[in-house]
C-alpha positions as CSV (number, residue, x, y, z in Angstrom):
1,X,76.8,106.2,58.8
2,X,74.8,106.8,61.8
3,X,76.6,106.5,65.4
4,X,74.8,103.4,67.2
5,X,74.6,103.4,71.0
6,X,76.6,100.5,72.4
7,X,75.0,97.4,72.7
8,X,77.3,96.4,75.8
9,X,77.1,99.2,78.0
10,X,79.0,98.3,81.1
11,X,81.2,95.6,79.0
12,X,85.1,96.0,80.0
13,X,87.6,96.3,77.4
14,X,91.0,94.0,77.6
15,X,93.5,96.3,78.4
16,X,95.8,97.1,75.4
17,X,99.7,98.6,76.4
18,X,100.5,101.6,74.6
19,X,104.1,102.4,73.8
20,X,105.6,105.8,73.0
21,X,104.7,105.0,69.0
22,X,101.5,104.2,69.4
23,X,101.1,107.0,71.6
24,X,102.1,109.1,68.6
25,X,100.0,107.2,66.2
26,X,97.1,107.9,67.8
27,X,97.3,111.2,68.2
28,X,97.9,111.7,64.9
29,X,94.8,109.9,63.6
30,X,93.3,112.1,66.4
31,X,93.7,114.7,64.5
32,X,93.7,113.7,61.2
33,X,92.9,110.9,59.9
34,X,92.6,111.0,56.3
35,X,96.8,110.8,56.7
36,X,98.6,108.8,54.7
37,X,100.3,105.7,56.2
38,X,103.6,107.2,54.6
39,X,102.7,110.6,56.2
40,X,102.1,108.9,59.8
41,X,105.3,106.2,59.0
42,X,107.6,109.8,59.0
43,X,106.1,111.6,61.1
44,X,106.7,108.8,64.1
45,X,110.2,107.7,62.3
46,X,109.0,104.0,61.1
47,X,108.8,102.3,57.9
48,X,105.2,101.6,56.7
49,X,104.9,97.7,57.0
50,X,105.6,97.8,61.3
51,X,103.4,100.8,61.6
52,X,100.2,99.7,59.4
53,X,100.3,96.4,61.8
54,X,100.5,98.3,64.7
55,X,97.2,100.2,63.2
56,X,96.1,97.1,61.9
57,X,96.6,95.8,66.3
58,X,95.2,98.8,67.5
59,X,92.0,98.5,65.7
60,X,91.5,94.6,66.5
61,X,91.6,95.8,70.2
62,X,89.2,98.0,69.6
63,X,91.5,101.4,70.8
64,X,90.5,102.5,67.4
65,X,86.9,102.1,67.0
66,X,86.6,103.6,63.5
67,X,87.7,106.5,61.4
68,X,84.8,109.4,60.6
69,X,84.7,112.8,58.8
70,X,83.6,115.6,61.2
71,X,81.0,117.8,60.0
72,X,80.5,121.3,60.8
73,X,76.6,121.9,61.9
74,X,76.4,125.0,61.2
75,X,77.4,124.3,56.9
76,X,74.3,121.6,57.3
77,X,72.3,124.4,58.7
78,X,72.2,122.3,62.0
79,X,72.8,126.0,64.1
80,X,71.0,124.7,67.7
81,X,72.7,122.8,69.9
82,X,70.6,121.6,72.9
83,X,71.2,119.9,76.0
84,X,68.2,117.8,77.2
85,X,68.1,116.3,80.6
86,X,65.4,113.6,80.7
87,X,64.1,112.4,84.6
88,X,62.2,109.1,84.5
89,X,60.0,107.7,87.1
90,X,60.3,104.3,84.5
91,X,62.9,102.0,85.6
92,X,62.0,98.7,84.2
93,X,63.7,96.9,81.3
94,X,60.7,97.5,78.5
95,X,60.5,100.7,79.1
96,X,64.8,101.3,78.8
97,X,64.3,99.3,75.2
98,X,62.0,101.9,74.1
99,X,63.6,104.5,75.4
100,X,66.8,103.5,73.6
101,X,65.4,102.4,70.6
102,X,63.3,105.7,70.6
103,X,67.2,107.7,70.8
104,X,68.5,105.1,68.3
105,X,65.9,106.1,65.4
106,X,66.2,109.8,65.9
107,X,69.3,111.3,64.4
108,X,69.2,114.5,65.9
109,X,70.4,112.8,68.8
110,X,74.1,112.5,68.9
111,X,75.3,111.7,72.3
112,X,73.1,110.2,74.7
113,X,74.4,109.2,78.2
114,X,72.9,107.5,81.4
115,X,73.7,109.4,84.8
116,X,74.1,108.9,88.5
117,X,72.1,111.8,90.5
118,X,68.6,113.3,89.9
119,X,68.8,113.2,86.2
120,X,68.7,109.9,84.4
121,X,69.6,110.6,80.8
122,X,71.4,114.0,78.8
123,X,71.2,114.3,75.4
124,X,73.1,116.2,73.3
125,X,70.2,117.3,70.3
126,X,71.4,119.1,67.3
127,X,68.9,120.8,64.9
128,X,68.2,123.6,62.7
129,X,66.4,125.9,65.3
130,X,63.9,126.0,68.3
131,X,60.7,125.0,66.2
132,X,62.8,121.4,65.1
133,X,63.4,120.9,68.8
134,X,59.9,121.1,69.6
135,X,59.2,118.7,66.7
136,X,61.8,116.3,68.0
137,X,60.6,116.7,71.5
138,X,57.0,116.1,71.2
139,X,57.5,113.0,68.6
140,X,60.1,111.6,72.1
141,X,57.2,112.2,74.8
142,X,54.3,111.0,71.8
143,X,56.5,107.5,72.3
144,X,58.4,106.9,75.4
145,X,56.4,108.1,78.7
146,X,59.0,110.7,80.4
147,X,58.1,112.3,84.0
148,X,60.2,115.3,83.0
149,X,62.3,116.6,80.8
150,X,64.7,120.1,80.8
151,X,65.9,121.7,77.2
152,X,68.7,123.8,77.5
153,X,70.2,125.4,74.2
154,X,73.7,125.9,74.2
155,X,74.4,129.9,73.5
156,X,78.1,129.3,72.3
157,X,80.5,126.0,72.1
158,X,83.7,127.0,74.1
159,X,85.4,123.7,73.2
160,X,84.6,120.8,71.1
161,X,86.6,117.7,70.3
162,X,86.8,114.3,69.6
163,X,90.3,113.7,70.6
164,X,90.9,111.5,74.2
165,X,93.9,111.7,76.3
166,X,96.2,109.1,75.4
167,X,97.7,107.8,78.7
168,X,101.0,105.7,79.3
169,X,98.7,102.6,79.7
170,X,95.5,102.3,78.4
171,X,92.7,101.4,81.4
């Protein structure tokens, strides 16, 4: 399944109140969650039935979006990891539509984020090498008109995960 950009950017989540058991529960999913719910019921000392409707709640207020398998790039042959920052002097709403349904179709893109300062967009590219960037970058500019755009390849990943903080109370 492909990642979708959300559709609400800017839409506030209810707040959910986490106890110390679903504290535990999450981070277990965290960081694996292809465990069993009798793994995860012994592991946080509770029978299955109170904590598969305390999954069951989590996911329902969205704190659990969905459960994925992470892939290693490198096995696909996916070894360049490239960090593009995008500056537009485009500001209107066509324009964003294109632009995001220009990221949406391209699957090489998996993180895309809007910023506050001089750059508007970073994207986080991943592809076999330098020549499938250039392929991916020129198909980008060929639709959406950027006024600049900076590719920088990431030389080593020092840390990579998909694992949040789990606070007292979520915000």
């Amino acid at each position: 399944m492909t990642e979708q950009l959300p559709q609400n950017i800017g839409h506030a989540k209810t707040n959910f109140r986490l106890d110390e058991v679903d504290r535990k529960i999450l981070s277990l999913l965290q960081e694996d969650a292809s465990l069993s719910l009798d793994q995860i019921a012994d592991r946080v000392g509770a029978s299955k039935t109170p904590v598969w409707n305390r999954i069951r709640k989590l996911r329902e207020a969205g704190v659990i979006r969905r459960q994925v398998a992470i892939l290693d790039p490198e096995a696909l042959g996916l070894e360049a990891c490239f960090f593009v920052l995008i500056r537009t002097s485009e500001h209107d709403k066509a324009w964003a539509a294109r632009f995001l349904k220009a990221l949406r179709e391209r699957p090489e893109v998996i993180e895309a984020h809007r910023l506050a300062g001089d750059i508007d967009y970073i994207l986080k590219v991943q592809v076999r090498n330098a020549r499938a960037y250039d392929r991916f970058y020129q198909s980008l500019i060929a639709e959406v008109k950027i006024h600049n755009v900076t590719a920088l390849l990431s030389m080593e990943e020092i840390k990579a995960t998909s694992a949040l903080p789990i606070p007292d109370v979520a915000r």
